[in-house]
Short mmCIF file of the C-alpha atoms (twelve columns), coordinates in Angstrom:
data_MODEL
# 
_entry.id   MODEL 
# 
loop_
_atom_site.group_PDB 
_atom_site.id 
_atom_site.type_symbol 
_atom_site.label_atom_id 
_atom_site.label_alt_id 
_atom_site.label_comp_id 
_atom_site.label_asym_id 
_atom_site.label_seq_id 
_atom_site.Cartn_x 
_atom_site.Cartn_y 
_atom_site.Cartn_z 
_atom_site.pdbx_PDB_model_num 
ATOM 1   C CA . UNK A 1   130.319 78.499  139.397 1 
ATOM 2   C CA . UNK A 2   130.563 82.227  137.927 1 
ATOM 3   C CA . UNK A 3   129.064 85.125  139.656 1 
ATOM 4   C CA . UNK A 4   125.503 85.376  139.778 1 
ATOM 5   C CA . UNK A 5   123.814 89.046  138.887 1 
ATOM 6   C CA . UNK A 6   120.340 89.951  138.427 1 
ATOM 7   C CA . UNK A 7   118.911 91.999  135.872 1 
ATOM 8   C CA . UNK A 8   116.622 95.013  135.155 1 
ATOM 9   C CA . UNK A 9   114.547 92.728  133.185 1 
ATOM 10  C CA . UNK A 10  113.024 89.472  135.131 1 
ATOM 11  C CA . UNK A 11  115.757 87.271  133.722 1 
ATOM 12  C CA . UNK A 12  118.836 86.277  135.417 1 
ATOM 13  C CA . UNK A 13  122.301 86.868  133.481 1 
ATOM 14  C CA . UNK A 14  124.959 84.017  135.199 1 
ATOM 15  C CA . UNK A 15  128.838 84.517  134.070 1 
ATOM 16  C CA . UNK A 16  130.446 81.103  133.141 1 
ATOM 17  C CA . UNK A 17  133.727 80.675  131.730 1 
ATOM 18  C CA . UNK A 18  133.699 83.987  130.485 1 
ATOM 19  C CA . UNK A 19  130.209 83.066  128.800 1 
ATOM 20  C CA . UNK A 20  126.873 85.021  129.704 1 
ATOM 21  C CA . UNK A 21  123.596 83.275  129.216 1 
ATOM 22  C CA . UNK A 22  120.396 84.548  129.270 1 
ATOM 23  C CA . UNK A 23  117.702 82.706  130.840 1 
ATOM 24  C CA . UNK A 24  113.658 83.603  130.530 1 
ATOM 25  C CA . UNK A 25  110.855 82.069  130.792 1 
ATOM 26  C CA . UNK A 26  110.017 81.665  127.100 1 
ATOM 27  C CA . UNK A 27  113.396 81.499  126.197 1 
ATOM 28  C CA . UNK A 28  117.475 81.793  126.727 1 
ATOM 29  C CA . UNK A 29  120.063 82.050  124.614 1 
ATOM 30  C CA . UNK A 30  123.734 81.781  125.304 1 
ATOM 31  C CA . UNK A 31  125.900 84.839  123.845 1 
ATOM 32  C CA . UNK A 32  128.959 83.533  123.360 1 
ATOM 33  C CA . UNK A 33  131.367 80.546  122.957 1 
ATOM 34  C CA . UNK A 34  130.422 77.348  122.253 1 
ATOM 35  C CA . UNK A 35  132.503 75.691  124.783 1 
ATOM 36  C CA . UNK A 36  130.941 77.444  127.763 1 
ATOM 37  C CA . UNK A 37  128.493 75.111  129.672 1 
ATOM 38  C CA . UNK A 38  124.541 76.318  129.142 1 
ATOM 39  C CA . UNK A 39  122.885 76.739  132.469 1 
ATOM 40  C CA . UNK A 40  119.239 76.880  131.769 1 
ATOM 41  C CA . UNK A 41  116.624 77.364  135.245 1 
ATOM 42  C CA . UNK A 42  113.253 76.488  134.712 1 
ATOM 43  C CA . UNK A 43  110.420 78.895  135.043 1 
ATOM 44  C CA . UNK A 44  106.909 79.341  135.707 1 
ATOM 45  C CA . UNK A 45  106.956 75.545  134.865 1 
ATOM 46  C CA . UNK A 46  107.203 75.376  131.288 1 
ATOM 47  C CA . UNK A 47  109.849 73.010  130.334 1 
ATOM 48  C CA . UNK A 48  112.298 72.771  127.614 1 
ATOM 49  C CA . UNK A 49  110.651 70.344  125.224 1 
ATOM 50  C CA . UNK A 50  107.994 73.086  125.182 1 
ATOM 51  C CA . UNK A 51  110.261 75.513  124.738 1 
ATOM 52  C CA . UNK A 52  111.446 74.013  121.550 1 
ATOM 53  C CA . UNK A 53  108.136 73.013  120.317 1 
ATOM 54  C CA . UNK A 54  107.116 76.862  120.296 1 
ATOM 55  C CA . UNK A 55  110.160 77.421  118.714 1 
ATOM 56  C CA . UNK A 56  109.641 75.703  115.658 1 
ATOM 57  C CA . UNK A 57  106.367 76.542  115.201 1 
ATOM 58  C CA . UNK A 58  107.873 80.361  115.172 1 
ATOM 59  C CA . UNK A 59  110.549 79.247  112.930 1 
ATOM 60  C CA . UNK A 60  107.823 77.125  110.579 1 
ATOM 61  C CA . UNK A 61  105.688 80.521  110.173 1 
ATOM 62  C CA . UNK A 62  108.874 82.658  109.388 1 
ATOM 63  C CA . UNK A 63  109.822 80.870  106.829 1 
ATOM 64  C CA . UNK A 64  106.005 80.660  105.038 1 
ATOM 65  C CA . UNK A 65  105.643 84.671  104.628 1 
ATOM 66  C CA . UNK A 66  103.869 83.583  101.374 1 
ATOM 67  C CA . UNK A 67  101.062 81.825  102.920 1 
ATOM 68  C CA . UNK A 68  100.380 85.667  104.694 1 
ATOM 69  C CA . UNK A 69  101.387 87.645  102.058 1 
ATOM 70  C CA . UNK A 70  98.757  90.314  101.016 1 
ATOM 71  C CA . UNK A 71  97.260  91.386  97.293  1 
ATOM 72  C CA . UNK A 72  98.503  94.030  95.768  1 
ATOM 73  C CA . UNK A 73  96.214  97.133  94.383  1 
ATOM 74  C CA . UNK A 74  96.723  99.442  91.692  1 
ATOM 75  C CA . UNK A 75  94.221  102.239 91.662  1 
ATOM 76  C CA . UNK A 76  90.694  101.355 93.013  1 
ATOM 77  C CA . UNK A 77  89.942  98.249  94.050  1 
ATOM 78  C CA . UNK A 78  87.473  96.322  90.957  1 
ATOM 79  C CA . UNK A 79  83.993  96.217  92.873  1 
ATOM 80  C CA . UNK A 80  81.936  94.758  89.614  1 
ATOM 81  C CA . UNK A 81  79.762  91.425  90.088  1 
ATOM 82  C CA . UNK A 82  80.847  89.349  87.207  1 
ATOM 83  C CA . UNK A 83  83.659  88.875  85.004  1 
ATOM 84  C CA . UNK A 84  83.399  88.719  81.193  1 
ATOM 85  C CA . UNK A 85  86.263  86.116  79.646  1 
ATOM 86  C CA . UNK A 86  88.673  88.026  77.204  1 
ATOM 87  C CA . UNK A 87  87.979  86.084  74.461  1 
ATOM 88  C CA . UNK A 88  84.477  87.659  74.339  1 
ATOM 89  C CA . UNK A 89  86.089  91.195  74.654  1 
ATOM 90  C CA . UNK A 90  88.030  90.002  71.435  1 
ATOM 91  C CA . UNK A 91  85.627  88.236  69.570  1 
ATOM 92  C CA . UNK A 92  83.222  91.491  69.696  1 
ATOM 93  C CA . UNK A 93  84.862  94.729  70.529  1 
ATOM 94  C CA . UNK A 94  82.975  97.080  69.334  1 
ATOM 95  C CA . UNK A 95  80.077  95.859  71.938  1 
ATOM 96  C CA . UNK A 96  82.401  96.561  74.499  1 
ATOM 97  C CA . UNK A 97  84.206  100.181 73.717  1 
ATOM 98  C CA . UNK A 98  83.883  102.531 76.182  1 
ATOM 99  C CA . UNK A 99  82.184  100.564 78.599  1 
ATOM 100 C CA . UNK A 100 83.570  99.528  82.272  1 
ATOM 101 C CA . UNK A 101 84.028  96.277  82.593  1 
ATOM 102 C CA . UNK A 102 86.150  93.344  84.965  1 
ATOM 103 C CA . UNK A 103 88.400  91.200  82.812  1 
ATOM 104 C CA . UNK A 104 91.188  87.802  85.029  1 
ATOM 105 C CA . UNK A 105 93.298  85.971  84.294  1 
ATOM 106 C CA . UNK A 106 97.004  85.159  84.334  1 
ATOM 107 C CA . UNK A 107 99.973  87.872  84.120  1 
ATOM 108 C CA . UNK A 108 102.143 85.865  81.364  1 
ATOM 109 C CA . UNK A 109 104.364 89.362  80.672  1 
ATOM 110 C CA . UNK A 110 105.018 92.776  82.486  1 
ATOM 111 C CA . UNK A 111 106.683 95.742  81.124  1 
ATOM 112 C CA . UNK A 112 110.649 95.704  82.021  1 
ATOM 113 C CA . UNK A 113 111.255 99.168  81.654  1 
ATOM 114 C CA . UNK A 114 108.675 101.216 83.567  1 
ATOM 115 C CA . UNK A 115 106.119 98.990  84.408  1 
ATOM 116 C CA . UNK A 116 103.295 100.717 82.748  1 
ATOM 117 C CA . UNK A 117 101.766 97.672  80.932  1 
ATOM 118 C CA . UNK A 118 101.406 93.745  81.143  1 
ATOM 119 C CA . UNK A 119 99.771  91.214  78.868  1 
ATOM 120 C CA . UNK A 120 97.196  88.637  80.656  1 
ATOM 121 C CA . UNK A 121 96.239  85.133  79.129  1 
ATOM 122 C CA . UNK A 122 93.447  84.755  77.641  1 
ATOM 123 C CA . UNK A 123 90.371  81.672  78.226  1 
ATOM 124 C CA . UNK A 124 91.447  80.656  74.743  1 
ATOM 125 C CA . UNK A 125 94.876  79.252  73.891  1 
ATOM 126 C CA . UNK A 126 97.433  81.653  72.330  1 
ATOM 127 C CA . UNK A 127 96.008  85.051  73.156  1 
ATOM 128 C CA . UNK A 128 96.584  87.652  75.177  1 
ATOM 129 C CA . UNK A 129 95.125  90.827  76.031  1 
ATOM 130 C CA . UNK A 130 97.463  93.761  76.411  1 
ATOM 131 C CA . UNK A 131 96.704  95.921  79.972  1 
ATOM 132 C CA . UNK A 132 98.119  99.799  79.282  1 
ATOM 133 C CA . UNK A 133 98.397  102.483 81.586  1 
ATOM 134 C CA . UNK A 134 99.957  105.834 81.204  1 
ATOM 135 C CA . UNK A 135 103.853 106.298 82.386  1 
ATOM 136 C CA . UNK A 136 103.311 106.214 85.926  1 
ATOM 137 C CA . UNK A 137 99.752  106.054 86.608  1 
ATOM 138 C CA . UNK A 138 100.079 102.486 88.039  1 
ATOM 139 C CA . UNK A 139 103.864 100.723 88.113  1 
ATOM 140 C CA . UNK A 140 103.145 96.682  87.418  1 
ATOM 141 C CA . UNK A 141 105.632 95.240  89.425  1 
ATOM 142 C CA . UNK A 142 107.520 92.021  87.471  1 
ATOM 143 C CA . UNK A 143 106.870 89.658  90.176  1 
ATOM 144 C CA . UNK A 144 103.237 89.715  88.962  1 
ATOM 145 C CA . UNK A 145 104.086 87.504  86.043  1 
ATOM 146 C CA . UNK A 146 102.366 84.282  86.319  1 
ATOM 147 C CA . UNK A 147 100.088 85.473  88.922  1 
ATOM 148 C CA . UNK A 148 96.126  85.395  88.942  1 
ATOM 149 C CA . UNK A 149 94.938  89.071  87.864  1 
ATOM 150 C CA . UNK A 150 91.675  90.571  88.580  1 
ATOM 151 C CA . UNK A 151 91.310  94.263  86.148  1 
ATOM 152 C CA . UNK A 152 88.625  96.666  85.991  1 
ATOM 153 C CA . UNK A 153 88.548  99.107  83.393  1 
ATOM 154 C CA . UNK A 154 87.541  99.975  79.569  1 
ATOM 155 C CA . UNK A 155 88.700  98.533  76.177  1 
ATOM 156 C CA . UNK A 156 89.866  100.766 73.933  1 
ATOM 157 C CA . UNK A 157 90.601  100.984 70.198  1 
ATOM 158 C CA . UNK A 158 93.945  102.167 69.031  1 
ATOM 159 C CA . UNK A 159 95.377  102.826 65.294  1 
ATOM 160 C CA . UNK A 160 99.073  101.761 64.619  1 
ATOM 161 C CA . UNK A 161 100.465 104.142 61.662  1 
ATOM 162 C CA . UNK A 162 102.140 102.038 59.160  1 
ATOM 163 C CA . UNK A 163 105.539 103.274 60.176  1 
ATOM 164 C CA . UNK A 164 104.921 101.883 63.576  1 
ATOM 165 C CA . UNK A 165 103.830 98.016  62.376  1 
ATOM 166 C CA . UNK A 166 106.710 98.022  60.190  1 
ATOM 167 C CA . UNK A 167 109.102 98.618  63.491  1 
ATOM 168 C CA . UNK A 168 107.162 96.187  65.378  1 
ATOM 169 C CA . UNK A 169 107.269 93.189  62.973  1 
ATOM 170 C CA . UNK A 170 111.197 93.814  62.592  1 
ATOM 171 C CA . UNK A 171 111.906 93.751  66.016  1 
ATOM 172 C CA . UNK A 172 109.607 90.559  66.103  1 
ATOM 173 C CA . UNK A 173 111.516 89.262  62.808  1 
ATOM 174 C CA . UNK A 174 114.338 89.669  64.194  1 
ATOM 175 C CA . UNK A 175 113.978 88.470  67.611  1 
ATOM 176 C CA . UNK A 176 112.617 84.974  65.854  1 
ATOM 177 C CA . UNK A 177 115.305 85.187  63.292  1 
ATOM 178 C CA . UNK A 178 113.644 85.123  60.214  1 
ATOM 179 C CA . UNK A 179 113.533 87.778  57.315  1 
ATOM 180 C CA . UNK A 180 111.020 91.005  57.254  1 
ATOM 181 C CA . UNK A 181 110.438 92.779  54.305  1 
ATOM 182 C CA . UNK A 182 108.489 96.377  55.404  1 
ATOM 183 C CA . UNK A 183 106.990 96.321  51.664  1 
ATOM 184 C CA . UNK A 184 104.541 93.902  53.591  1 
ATOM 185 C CA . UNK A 185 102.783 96.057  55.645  1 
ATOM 186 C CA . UNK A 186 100.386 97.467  53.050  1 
ATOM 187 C CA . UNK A 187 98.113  99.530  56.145  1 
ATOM 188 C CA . UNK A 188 97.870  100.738 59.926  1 
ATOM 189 C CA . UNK A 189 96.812  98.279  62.413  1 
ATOM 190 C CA . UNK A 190 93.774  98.400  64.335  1 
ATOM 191 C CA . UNK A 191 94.503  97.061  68.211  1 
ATOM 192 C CA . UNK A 192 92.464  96.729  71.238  1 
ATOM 193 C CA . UNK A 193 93.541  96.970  74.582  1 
ATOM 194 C CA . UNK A 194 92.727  97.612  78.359  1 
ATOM 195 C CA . UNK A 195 92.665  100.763 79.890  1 
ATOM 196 C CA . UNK A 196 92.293  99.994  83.956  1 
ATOM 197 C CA . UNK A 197 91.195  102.429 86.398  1 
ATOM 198 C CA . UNK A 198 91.586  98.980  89.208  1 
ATOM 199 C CA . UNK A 199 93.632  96.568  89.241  1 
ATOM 200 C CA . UNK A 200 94.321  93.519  91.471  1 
ATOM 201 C CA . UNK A 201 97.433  90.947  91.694  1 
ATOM 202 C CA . UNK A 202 96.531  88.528  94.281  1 
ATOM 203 C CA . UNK A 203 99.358  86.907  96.208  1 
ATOM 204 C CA . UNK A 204 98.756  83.282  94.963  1 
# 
């Protein structure tokens, strides 16, 4: 056999065929070719099928890092009781302007560009509530579409002027493919949406 040598570390280092392998009592790993022969010394008397038990239960966890993987928080974390479905925002705004409330649901778009806003689905089918922050106030990462959303914050009224609409509907005209005519939009456009001063994407 090779010459034996013992390391600084309470693990012996044995030279085989040019080959060093590491021996330890939790594990040992052989550092170079795979023709070399693997001399492994039990320690401390835990044996190899042990050994590769623990292993795999190490490499089961590393490859699950979703199952640990933490919310994240944008601004202060929403500390309100109960949560008041966005359809009920919708269907009476004006009861709700101005006041701080906690809105959920799921992320089904996020801004591309700078992440400063994301629409999330409504209770009721085909709506959407659009969730706007100033440029850089909170950055709405696009992994956090088609995640469960927890918001805090205040609804807010906003006025479209006419020239506005008009660029919106031809953009969405165009993207559908269909014809716009901007002699159509007759007046501004009244639109609610959420200011938050908390939000929440949870990991799952």
């Amino acid at each position: 056999m090779g010459k034996r040598r013992k390391n600084w570390y309470d693990t012996e280092t044995f030279w085989i065929k040019g080959s060093e392998i590491k021996s330890h009592p939790y594990c040992f790993q052989l550092l170079s070719s795979d023709k070399a022969l693997l001399l492994f010394q039990q320690e401390r008397g835990i044996d190899v099928l042990k050994i590769k038990i623990i292993t795999l239960a190490l490499t089961s966890l590393l490859l699950m890092p979703s199952a640990f993987a933490a919310d994240q928080v944008f601004g202060d974390r929403p500390n309100l009781k109960g949560t008041i479905p966005v359809s009920t925002l919708l269907d009476a705004p004006q009861k709700y302007l101005g006041k701080t409330v906690k809105i959920q649901g799921i992320a089904t778009d996020v801004c591309p560009m700078r992440g400063c806003w994301m629409k999330i689905q409504s209770d009721r089918k085909k709506e959407s509530l659009l969730i706007k922050v100033n440029d850089g106030e909170m950055v709405f990462p696009l992994s956090a579409q088609g995640k469960h959303t927890v918001i805090q914050g205040k609804l807010v009224k906003k006025m479209i002027p006419i020239k506005e609409v008009i660029e919106i509907e031809a953009a969405r005209a165009k993207k559908a493919g269909k014809a716009f005519d901007p002699k159509s939009i007759k007046s501004p456009r009244t639109v609610y949406m959420f200011q938050p001063t908390g939000v929440v994407i949870e990991s799952k």
